[in-house]
C-alpha positions as CSV (number, residue, x, y, z in Angstrom):
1,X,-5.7,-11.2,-9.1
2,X,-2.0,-10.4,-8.9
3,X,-1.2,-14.1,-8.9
4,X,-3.6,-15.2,-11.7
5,X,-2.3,-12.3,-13.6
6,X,1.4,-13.7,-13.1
7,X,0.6,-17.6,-13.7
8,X,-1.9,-16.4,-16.5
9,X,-4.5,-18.7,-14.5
10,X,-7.9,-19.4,-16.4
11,X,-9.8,-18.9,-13.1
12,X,-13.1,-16.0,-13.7
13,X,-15.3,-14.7,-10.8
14,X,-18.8,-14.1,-10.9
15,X,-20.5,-11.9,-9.8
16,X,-23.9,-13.1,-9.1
17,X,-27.2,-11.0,-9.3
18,X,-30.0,-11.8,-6.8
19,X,-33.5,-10.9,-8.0
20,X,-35.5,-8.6,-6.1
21,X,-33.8,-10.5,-3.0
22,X,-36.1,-9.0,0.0
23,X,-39.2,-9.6,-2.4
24,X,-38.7,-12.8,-3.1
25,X,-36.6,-14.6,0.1
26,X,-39.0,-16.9,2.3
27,X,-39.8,-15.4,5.5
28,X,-39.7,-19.2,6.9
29,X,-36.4,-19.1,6.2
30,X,-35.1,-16.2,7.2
31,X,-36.8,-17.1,10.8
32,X,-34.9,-20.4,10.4
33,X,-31.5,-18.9,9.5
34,X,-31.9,-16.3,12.2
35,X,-32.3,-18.7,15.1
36,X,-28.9,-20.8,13.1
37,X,-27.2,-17.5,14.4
38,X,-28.8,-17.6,18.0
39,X,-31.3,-15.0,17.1
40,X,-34.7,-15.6,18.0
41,X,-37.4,-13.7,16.2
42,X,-40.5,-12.1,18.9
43,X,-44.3,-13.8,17.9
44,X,-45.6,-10.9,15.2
45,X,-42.4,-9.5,14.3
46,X,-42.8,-8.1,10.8
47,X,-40.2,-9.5,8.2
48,X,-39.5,-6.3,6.3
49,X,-38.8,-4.5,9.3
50,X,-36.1,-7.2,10.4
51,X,-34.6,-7.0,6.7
52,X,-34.5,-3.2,6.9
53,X,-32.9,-2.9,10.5
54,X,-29.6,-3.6,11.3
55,X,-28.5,-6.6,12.9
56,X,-28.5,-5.8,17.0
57,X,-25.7,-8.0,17.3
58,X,-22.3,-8.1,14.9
59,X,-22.2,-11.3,12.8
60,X,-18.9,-13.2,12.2
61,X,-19.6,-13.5,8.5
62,X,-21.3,-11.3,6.2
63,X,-23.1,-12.0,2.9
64,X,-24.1,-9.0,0.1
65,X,-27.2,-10.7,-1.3
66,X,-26.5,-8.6,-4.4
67,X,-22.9,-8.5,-4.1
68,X,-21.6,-12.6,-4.2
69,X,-18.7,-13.2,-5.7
70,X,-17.0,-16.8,-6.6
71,X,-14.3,-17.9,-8.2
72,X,-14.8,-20.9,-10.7
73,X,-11.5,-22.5,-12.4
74,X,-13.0,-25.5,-14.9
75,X,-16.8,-26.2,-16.3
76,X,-17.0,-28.3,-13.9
77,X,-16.8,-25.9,-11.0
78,X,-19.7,-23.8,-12.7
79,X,-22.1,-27.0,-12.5
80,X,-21.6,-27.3,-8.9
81,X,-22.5,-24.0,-8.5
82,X,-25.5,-24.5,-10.3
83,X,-26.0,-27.1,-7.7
84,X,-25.7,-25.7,-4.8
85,X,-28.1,-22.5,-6.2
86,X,-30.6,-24.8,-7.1
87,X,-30.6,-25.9,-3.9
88,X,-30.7,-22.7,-1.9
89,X,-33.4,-21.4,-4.4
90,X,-35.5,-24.6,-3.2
91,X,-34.6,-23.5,0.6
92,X,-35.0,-19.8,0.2
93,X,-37.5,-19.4,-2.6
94,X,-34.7,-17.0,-4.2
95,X,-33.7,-17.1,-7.6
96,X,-30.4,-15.5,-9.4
97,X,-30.5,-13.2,-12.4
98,X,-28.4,-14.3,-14.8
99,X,-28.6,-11.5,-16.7
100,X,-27.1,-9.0,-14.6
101,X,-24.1,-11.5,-13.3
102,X,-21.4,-10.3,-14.8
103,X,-18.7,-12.7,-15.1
104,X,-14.5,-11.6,-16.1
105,X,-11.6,-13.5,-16.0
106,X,-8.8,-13.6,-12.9
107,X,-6.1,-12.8,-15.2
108,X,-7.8,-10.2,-17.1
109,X,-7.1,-11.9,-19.9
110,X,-9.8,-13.0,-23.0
111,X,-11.2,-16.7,-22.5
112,X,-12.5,-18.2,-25.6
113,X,-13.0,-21.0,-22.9
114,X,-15.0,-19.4,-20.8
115,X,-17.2,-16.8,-23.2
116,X,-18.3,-19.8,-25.3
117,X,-19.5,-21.7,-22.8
118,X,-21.1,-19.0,-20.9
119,X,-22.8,-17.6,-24.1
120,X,-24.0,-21.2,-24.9
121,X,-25.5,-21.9,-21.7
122,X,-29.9,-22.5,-21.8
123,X,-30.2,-18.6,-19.5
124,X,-26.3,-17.4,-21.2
125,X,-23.9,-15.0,-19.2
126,X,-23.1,-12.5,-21.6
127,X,-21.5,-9.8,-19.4
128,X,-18.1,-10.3,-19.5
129,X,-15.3,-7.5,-18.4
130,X,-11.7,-8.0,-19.5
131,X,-8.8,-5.9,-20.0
132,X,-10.5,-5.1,-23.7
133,X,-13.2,-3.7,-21.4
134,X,-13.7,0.6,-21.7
135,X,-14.3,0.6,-18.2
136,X,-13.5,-1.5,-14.8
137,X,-15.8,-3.6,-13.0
138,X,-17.2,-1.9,-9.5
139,X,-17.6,-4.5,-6.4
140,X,-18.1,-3.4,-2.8
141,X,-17.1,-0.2,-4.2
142,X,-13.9,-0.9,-5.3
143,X,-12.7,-0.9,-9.0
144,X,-11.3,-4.3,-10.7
145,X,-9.2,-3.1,-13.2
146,X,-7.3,-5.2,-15.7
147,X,-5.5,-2.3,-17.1
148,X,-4.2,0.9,-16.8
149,X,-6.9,2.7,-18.9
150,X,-9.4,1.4,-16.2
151,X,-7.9,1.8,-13.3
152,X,-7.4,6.3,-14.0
153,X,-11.0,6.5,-15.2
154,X,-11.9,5.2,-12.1
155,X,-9.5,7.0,-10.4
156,X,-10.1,10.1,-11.9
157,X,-13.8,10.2,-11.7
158,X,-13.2,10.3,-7.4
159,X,-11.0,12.5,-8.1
160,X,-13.4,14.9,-10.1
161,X,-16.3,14.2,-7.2
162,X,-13.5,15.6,-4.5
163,X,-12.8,19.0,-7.0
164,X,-16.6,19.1,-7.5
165,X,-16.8,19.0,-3.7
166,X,-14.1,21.7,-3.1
167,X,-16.2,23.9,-5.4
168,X,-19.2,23.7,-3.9
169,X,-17.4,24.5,-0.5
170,X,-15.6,27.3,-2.0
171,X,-18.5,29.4,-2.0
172,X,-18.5,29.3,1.5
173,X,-16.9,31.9,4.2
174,X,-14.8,29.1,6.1
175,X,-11.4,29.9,8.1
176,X,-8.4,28.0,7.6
177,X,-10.0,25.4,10.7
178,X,-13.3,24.8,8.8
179,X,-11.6,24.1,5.7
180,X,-9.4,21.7,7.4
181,X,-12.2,19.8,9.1
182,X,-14.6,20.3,5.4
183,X,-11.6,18.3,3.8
184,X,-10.8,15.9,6.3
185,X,-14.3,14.5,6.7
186,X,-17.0,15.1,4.2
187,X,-14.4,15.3,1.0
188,X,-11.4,13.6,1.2
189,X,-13.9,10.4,2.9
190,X,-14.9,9.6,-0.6
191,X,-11.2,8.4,-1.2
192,X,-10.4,6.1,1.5
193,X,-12.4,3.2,0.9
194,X,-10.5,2.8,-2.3
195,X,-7.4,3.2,-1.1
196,X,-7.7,0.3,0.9
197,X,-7.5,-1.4,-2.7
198,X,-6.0,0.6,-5.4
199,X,-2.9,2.3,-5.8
200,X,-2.4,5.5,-6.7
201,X,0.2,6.8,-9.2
202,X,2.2,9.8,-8.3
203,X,0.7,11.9,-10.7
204,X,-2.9,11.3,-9.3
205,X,-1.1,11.6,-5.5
206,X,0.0,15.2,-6.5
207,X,-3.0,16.0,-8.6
208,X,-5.0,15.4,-5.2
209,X,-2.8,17.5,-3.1
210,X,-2.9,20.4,-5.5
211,X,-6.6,19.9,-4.9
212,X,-6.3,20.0,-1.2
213,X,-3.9,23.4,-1.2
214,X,-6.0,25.1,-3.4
215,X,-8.8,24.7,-1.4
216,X,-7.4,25.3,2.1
217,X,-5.6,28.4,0.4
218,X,-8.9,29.6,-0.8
219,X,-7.6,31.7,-3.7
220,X,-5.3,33.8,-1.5
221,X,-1.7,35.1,-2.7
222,X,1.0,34.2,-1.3
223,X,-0.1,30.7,-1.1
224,X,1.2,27.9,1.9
225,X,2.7,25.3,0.6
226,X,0.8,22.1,0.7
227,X,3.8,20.7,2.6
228,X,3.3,23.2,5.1
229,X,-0.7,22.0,6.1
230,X,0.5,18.4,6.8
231,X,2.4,18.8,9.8
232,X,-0.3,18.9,13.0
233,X,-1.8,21.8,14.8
234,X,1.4,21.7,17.4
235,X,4.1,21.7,14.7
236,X,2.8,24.6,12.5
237,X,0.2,22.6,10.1
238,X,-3.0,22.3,10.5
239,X,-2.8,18.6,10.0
240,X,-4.4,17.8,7.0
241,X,-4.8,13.9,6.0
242,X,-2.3,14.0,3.4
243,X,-3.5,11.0,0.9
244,X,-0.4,9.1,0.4
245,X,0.1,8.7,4.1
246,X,-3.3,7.6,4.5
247,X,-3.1,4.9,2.0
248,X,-0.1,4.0,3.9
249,X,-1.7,3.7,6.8
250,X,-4.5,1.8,5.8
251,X,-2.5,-1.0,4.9
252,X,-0.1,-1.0,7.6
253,X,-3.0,-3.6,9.2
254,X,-1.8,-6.2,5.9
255,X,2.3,-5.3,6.8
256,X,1.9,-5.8,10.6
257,X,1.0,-9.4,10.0
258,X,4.1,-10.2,7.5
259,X,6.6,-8.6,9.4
260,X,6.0,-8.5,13.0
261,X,6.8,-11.8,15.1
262,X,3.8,-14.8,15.0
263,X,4.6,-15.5,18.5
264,X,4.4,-11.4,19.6
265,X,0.7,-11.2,17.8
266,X,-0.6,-14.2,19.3
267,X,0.2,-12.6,22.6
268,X,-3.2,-12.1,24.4
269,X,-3.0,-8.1,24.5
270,X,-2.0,-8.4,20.3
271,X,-4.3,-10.9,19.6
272,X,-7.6,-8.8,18.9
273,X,-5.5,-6.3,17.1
274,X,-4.6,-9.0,14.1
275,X,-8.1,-10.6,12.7
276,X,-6.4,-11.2,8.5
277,X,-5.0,-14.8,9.4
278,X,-7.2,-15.9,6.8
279,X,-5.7,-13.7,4.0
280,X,-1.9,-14.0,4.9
281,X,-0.9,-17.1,3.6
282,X,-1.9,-15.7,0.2
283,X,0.1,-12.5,0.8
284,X,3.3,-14.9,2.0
285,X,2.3,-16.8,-1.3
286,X,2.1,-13.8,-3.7
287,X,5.0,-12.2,-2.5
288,X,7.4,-15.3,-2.4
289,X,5.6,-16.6,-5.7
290,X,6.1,-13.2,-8.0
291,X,9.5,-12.5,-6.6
292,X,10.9,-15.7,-7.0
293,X,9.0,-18.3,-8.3
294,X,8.3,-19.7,-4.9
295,X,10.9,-20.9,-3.8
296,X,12.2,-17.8,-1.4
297,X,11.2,-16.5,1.7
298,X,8.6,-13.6,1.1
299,X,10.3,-11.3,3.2
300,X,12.7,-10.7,0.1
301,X,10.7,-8.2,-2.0
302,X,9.7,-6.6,1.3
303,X,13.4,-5.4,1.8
304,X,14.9,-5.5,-1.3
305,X,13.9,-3.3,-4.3
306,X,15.9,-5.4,-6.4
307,X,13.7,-8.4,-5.3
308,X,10.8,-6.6,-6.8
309,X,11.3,-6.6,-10.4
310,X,8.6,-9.2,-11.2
311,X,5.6,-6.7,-9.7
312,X,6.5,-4.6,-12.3
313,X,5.2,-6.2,-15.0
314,X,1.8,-6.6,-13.2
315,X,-1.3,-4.5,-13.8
316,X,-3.4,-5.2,-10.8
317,X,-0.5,-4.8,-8.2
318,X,-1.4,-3.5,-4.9
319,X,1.9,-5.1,-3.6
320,X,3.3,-1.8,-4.6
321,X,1.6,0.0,-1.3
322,X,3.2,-2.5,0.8
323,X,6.5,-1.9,-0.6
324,X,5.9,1.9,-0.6
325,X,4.7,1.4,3.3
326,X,8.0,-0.9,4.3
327,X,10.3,1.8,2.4
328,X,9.2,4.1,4.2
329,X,9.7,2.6,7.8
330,X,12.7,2.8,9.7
331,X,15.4,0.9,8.0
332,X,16.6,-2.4,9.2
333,X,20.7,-2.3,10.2
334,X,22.2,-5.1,8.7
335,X,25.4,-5.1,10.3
336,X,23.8,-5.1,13.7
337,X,22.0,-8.7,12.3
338,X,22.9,-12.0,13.1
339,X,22.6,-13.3,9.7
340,X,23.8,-16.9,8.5
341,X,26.2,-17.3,5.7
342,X,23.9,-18.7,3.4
343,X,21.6,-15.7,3.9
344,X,25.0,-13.4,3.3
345,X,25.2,-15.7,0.0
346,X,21.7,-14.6,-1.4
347,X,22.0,-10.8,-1.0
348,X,22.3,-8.0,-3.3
349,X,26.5,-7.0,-3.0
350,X,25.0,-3.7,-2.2
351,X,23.7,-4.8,1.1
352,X,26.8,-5.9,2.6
353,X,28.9,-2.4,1.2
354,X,29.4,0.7,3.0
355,X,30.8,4.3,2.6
356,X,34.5,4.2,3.7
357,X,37.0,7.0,4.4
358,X,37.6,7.8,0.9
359,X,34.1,7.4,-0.3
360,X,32.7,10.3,-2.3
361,X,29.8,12.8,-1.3
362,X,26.8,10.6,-2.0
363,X,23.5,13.0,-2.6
364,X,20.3,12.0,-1.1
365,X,18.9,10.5,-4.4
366,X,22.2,8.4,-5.3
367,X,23.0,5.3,-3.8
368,X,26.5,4.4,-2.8
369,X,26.9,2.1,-6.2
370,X,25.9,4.3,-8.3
371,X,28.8,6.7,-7.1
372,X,31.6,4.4,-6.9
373,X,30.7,3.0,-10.5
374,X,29.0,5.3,-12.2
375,X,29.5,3.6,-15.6
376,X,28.7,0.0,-14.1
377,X,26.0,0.6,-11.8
378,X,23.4,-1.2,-13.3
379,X,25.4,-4.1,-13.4
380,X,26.7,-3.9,-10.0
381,X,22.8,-3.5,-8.4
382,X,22.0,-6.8,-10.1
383,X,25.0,-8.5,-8.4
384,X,24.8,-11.2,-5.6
385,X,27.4,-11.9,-2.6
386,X,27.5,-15.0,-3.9
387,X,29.1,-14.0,-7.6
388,X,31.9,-12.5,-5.4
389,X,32.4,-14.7,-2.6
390,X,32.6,-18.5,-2.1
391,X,32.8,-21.3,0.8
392,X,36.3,-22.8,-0.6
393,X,35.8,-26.0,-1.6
394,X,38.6,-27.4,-0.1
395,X,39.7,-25.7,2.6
396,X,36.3,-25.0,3.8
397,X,37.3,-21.1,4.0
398,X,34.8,-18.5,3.3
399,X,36.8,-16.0,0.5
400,X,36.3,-14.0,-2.3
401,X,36.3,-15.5,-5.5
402,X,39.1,-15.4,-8.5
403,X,38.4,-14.3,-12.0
404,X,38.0,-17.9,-12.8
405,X,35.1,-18.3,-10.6
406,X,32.9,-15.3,-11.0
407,X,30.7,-14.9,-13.9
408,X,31.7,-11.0,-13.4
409,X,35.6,-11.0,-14.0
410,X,36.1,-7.3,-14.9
411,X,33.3,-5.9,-12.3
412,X,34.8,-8.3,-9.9
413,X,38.4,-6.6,-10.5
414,X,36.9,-3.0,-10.0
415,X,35.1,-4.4,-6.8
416,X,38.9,-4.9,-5.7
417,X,40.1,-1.8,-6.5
418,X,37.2,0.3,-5.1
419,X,38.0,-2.0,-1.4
420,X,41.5,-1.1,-2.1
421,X,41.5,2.5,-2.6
422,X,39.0,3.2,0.4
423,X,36.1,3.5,-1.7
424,X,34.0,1.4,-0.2
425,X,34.1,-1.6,2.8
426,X,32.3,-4.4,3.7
427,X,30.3,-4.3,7.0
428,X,32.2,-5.3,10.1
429,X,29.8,-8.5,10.4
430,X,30.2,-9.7,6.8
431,X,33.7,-8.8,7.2
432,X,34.0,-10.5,10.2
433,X,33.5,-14.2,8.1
434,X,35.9,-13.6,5.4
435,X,38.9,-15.9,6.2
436,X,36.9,-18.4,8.8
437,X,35.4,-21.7,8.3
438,X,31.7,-21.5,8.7
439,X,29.0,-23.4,8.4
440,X,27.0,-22.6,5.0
441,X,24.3,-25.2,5.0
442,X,22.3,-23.1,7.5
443,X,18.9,-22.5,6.1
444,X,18.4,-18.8,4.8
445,X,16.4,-16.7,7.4
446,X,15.6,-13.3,7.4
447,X,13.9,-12.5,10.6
448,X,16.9,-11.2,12.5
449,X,16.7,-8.4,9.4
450,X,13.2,-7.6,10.8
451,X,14.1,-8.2,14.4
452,X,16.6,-5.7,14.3
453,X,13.4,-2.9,14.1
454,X,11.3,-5.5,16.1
455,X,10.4,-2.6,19.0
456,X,9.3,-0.2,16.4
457,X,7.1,-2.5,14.3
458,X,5.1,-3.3,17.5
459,X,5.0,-0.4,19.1
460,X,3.3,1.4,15.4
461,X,0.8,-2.0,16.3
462,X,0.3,-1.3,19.7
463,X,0.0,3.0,18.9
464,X,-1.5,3.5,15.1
465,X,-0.7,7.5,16.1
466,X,2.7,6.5,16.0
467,X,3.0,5.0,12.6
468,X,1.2,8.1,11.3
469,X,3.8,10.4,12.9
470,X,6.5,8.1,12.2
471,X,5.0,8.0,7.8
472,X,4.2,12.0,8.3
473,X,8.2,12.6,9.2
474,X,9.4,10.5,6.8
475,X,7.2,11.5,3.9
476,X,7.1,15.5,5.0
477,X,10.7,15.9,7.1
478,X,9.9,18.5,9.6
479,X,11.2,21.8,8.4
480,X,11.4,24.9,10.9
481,X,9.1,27.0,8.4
482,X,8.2,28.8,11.8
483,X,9.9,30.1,14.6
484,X,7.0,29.1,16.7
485,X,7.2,26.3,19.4
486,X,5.0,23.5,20.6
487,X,3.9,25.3,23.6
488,X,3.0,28.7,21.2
489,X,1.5,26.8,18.8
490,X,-1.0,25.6,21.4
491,X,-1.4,28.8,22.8
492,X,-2.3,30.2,18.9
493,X,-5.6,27.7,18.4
494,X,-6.3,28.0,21.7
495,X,-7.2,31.9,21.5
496,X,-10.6,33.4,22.1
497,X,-10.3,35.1,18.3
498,X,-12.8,34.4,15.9
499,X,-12.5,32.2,13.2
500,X,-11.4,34.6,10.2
501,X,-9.0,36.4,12.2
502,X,-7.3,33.0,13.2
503,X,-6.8,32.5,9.1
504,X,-5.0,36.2,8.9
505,X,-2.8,35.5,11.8
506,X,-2.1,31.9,10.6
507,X,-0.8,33.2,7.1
508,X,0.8,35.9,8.9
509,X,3.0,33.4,10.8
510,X,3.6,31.8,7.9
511,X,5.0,35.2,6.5
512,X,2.2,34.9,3.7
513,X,0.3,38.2,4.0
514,X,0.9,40.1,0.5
515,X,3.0,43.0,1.2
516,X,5.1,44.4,-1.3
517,X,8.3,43.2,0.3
518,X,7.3,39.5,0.1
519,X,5.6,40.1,-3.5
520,X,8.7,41.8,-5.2
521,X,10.3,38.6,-4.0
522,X,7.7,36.5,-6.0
523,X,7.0,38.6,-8.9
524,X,9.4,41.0,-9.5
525,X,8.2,42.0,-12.5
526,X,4.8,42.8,-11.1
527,X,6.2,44.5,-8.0
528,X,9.6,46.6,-9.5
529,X,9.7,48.3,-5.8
530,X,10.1,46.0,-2.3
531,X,9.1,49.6,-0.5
């Protein structure tokens, strides 16, 4: 939907609408399709008891009889799917309910083209869901949104079922264990299966987590900070499943196959673990096609921010949790890479600069750019190598550019003086070509970015625990909010206490039992006296 959202494709989907499909389907043919799959029915077997049982063995390819969806692109794709329906109603005895398909466009755009000719059909389509729509379309359980508006109702109604759950719970006398394990598997389970799918702003991220510490708080003052129940049972937390890192997780399985070596996943111990071959030539596609129009490597937007500007713009982007995910990996080191010239070209001049002795105190939420031109950073992020730097055309000698040559004269000039005054250097590898003849025909390749954090991407493959410690650290630093260890953390849930009196001594680590120390510290005004 991404991609027919950024070509503005006239493509719908359908979804299709089986009547009373167990009532109606031939038993005949059922039998028939069974033993297709290698599955032989017993003489006297009953049909509604083989409809209502699952399937004793797993089946490579599943069909929702009430759930089809298809894609249709001209007229002329809808009368072949008449076809073929007609002719699996004559095989099946089924028969589709036109009423209840429900049929909206790719793009989420209104089709004239489309709702006339569904509208004037002899048993008309006249459910259609667009972006005018008040409310998103539901298949499989996830929403299709075509804009904002949809996509938060939906959002926000799972989020109300998870509060409404957390009340209910409330009521009841649980420690700070059973609340963990309350929350971890009968509330927050309502939210995963969407966040397979849809992304979650950082207002609904938050709104979720005040959810969570309110509950595993349970009313009590001084409160933990949510931060503090993320961590596992060994490191102080109680190692709640923090939303943001499980959507994270969840599509690590779409990253792995983008960024991790073909030739590593076809290995026969990786090759069970990869099973979306099917769907990652339209990832590659998407990626490359809204970053660049196609015609670069989709491996850009994944490792450059700047390469992302086009996903912006889009409504039904779930390309923003991959590029969430691969932000929050470790970091490839680019002037440990190998990297051809013509790849040097194509990067952002950011890439290839780094602090030098007289480079100011960069905070955690500045970028180097952004401190050595404050007034011209915007400018500067946009900038390529290539506006700075050229293969000489004569002597064949990789340089920077003159005045002449850039399209950036006067941030070019600064560029010189910041070099020049110690403000900032080139990487030793990038430095290393200024001044040489090179070849710059090379194809541009990107790998040897990725293969540079090669051993970490497989081993998070090989160990899914790993990727959620490795997301957990880097999303929640660890913080000594303790001065417990490992070893007397274990010892702590380990204890033959009972359940209430493990909350008290938990808060009590913590230094969150109210005394009026700890509460003149918090509300003075409250509390005038700390004794």
């Amino acid at each position: 939907m991404s991609i027919a959202e950024h070509t503005s494709s006239k493509a719908i989907g359908l979804l299709l609408d089986q009547e009373k499909a167990y009532d109606r389907i031939h038993p005949t043919y059922v039998a028939r399709m069974m033993n297709k799959f290698g599955q032989q029915i017993p003489q006297g077997f009953s049909f509604p008891s083989l409809v209502s049982e699952p399937s004793p063995e797993p089946l490579k390819v599943m069909a929702y009889a009430d759930d089809t969806l298809v894609f249709l692109e001209t007229h002329q794709d809808f009368n072949c799917l008449e076809q073929l329906i007609t002719q699996y109603a004559l095989a099946s005895n089924a028969k589709l309910n036109f009423a209840k398909t429900q049929a909206f466009p790719l793009s989420g755009k209104a089709s004239q083209y489309w709702t006339a000719y569904l509208n004037s059909r002899e048993t008309p389509i006249t459910s259609w869901h667009d972006r005018h729509s008040p409310n998103a379309l539901t298949y499989l359980g996830y929403p299709l949104y075509f804009n904002a508006s949809q996509k938060n109702l939906a959002i926000d109604i799972l989020i109300q079922k998870i509060q409404r759950g957390c009340d209910i719970h409330s009521e009841r006398n649980l420690s700070i264990k059973g609340r963990t394990v309350v929350l971890n598997t009968l509330l927050l389970s309502k939210l995963w299966h969407d966040l397979r799918i849809v992304p979650l702003t950082k207002g609904q991220i938050d709104s979720l987590r005040g959810i969570c510490s309110t509950f595993l708080n349970a009313s009590r003052f001084p409160r933990i900070a949510y931060r503090n129940f993320v961590p596992y049972k060994t490191k102080g937390g109680v190692g709640i499943l923090d939303p943001l890192v499980q959507q994270l997780k969840l599509h690590w399985r779409w990253l792995a196959d983008l960024i991790i070596d073909p030739t590593v996943l076809q290995l026969p111990q990786h090759h069970h673990r990869s099973f979306l071959h099917t769907s990652v030539p339209y990832l590659k596609y998407g990626l490359s096609l809204i970053a660049s129009g196609g015609s670069s490597s989709y491996i850009w937007p994944l490792l450059f921010s700047t390469k992302r500007r086009g996903f912006r713009q889009l409504t039904t982007n779930s390309f923003t949790i991959l590029f969430s995910l691969m932000d929050s990996l470790p970091n490839y080191d680019l002037s440990q890479s190998n990297l051809s010239l013509a790849t040097f070209l194509q990067l952002d001049l950011a890439s290839i600069v780094i602090p030098a002795p007289n480079t100011p105190v960069i905070l955690a939420s500045e970028s180097i750019m952004s401190v050595v031109f404050p007034r011209n950073s915007a400018s500067m992020s946009k900038t390529l190598v290539c506006d700075f730097f050229i293969m000489d055309p004569h002597t064949h000698i990789f340089r920077q550019r003159s005045d002449r040559e850039t399209r950036f004269p006067t941030l070019l000039r600064k560029f010189r003086v910041a070099i020049a005054n110690g403000y900032i250097q080139p990487t030793s590898n990038f430095e290393h070509l200024l001044g040489t003849s090179i070849d710059a025909t090379k194809t541009i390749d990107l790998r040897p970015l990725l293969e540079s954090q090669m051993s970490t991407y497989i081993l998070a493959f090989d160990k899914p625990k790993q990727l959620a410690v490795m997301l957990r650290d880097s999303l929640f630093p660890p913080k000594p909010t303790t001065t417990f260890s490992v070893d007397k953390w274990k010892t702590f849930w380990s204890l033959p206490i009972s359940p209430s009196n493990v909350t008290v001594w938990y808060r009590a680590i913590h230094h969150k039992l109210p005394n009026k120390s700890l509460l003149h510290n918090i509300v003075p005004e409250s509390f005038p006296s700390a004794t």
